[in-house]
Structure formats: structure tokens, C-alpha cells
C-alpha positions in Angstrom: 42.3 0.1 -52.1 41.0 3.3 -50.6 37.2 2.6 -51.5 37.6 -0.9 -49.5 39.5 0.7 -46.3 36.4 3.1 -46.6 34.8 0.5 -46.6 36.0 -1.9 -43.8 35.7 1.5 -41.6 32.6 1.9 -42.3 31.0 -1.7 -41.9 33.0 -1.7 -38.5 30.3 0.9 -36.7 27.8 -1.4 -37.0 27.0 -4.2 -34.4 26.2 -6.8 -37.3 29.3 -6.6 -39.0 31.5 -6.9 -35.7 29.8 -10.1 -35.1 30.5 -11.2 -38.8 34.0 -10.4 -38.6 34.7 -12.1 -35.1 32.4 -15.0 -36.1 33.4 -15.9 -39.6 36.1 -13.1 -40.3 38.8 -13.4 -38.0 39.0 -17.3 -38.6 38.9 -16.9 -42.0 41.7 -13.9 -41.8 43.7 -15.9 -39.4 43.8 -18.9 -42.2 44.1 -16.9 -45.4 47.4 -14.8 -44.0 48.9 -17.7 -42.4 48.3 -20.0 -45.3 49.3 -17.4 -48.0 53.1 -15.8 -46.2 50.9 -12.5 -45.3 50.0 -12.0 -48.4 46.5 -12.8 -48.3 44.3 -11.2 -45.8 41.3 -9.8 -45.4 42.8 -6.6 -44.5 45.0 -6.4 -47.5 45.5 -8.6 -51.1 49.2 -8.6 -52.6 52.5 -7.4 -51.1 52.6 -4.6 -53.8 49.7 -2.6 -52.6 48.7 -0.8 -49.3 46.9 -2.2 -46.7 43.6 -1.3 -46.4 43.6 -1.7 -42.5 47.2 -2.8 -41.2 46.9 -5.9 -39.8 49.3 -8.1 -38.4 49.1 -12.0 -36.7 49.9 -11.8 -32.9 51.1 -15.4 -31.5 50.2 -15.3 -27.4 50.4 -18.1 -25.2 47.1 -19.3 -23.7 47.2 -18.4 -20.3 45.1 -21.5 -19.2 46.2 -23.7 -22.0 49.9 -22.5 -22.2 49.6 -23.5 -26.0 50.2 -20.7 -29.0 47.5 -18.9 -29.9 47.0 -16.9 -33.0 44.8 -13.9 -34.1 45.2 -11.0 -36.6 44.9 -7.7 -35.0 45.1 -3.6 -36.3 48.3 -2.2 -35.3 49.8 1.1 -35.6 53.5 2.1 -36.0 55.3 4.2 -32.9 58.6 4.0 -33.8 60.2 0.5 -33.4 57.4 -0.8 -31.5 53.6 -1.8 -32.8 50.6 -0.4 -30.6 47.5 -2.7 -30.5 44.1 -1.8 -28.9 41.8 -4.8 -27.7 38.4 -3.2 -28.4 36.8 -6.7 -29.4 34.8 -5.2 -31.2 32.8 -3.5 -28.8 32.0 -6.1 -26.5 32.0 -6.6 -22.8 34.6 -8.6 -22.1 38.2 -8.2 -23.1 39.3 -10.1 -26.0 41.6 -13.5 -24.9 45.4 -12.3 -26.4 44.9 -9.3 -24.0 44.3 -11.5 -21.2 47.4 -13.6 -22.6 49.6 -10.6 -23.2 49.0 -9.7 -19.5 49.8 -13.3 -17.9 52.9 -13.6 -20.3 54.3 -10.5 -22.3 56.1 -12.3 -25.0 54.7 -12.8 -27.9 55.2 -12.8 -31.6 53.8 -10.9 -34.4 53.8 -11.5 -37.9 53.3 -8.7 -40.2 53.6 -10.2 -44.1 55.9 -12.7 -44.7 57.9 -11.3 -41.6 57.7 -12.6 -38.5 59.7 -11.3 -35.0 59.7 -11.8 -31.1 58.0 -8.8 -28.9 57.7 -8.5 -25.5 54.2 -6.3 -24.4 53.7 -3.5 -22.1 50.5 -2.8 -21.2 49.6 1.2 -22.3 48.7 3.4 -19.4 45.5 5.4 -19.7 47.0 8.2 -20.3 49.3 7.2 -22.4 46.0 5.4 -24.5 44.6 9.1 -24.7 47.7 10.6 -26.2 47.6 7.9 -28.8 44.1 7.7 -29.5 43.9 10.2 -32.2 46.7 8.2 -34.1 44.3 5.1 -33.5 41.4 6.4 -34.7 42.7 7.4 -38.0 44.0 4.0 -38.6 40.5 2.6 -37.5 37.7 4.8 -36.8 35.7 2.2 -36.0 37.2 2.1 -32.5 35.1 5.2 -31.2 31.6 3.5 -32.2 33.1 0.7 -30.2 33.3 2.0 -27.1 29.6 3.3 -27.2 29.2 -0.3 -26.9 30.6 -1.0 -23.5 31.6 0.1 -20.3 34.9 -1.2 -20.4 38.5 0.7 -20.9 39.7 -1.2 -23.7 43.3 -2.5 -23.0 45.9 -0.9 -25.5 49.8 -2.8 -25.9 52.9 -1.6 -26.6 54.9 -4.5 -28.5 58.2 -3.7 -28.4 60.9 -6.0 -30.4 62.6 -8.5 -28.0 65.9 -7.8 -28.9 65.7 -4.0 -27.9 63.7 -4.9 -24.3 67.0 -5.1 -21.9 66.2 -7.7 -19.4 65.3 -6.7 -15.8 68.3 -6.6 -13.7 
């Protein structure tokens, strides 16, 4: 598994392959792990082994549509909460589940065969720097990405609903 996260990581820096990956990849990804219970993606193959890039399937609702929209998306563990950076790949505009995420912050995420409510808070910048050294070694790919653009790309907290106390 190690030679394909090398792999993935690799591919990633280069424009070509991000325009595979949201073109033909993420659909394909988005299929594969909802059709299979998690097991399947293009990310990782088997429950038994490591994934390659962790990946989960993030369920927004479509702020214009207000209809459930589903992606997979790299995440990295910060305790009980998930943090999840919307590079898209490099391009200029922000990806759509961060525009979601910011018009409604509940969500769901779906990493395997397990699947829980969140609730999102969008990361400060500074509190994006402190964890982008933890990002990058999950993903280098992320700092070729934002040679691409002028853009701050949006980072979430997603925190499980159950421990989010409701504003009083």
C-alpha cells in the first residue's frame, strides 16, 4: 500500500492528474465506496489494510438545491473531530461542499461502513497554519496546489453532533 500512497501523492502535483481525478475520479470514487460499504475506494481496497490516502464520503446539503450532496474528501484525525481542507485541487474557485458547509454546517461523513452526523466549523487561518504540517503529511499534494491559485483554501473542523452543545 505504501508504493500506491506514493503514488497517489505523487500524481497529485501535477495539473493533469487533478483534472483526471475531479473529472473521472471523484465520480468513480464517490460510486465505488458508496456502492461497496467503504470498502472499495480509490483511496483504499479492503477493510484489512491501510488506507493509502484517508478518505471519507462527506454528505452536505446543496445550498441552492437544498438536496444531499455527496463527495469523498482527505481528512485527518484531531481528536474526536475530522479536519478537511478544500484545495480543489488547485483551482480557482472553492470546491461546492465548502460553499455548502458554510450555508448549513451539518453534515454527515461516512468513513468505511461507518457513517455519523457532524456539525462544521470553519478553521481560522491561523488555526490552518498550525495544522498544516499535519496536512501535508497526510497529502503533500496540497502545497503544489496552492501554487495553483490565489485563493486561501477553506479548511473544516467536523466535529460529531452529539458532542456540539447547542447555542443557548
Amino acid at each position: 500500500m505504501m508504493a500506491y500512497r506514493r503514488l497517489l501523492i505523487w500524481l497529485g502535483r501535477f495539473r493533469w492528474f487533478s483534472w483526471l481525478t475531479y473529472t473521472f475520479i471523484v465520480p468513480l470514487d464517490r460510486f465505488l465506496y458508496s456502492r461497496s460499504g467503504g470498502r472499495v475506494s480509490v483511496a483504499h481496497i479492503g477493510l484489512e489494510r491501510p488506507a493509502a490516502l484517508p478518505t471519507l464520503l462527506l454528505t452536505t446539503t446543496g445550498r441552492k438545491s437544498g438536496q444531499p450532496r455527496t463527495t469523498p474528501v482527505v481528512y485527518v484525525e484531531d481528536g474526536d473531530r475530522l479536519v478537511v481542507m478544500a484545495s480543489n485541487f488547485g483551482r480557482e474557485h472553492h470546491p461546492a461542499w465548502s460553499g455548502n458547509l458554510m450555508a448549513n454546517p451539518n453534515a454527515k461523513v461516512r468513513i468505511r461502513a461507518r457513517e455519523r452526523s457532524v456539525v462544521a466549523t470553519h478553521a481560522s487561518e491561523e488555526e490552518k497554519r498550525a495544522l498544516w504540517p499535519r496536512l501535508l503529511e497526510v497529502y503533500p499534494a496540497w502545497e503544489a496546489y496552492t501554487h495553483r491559485t490565489d485563493r486561501s483554501f477553506r479548511a473544516f473542523f467536523l466535529e460529531p453532533a452529539e458532542l456540539v452543545r447547542p447555542p443557548t
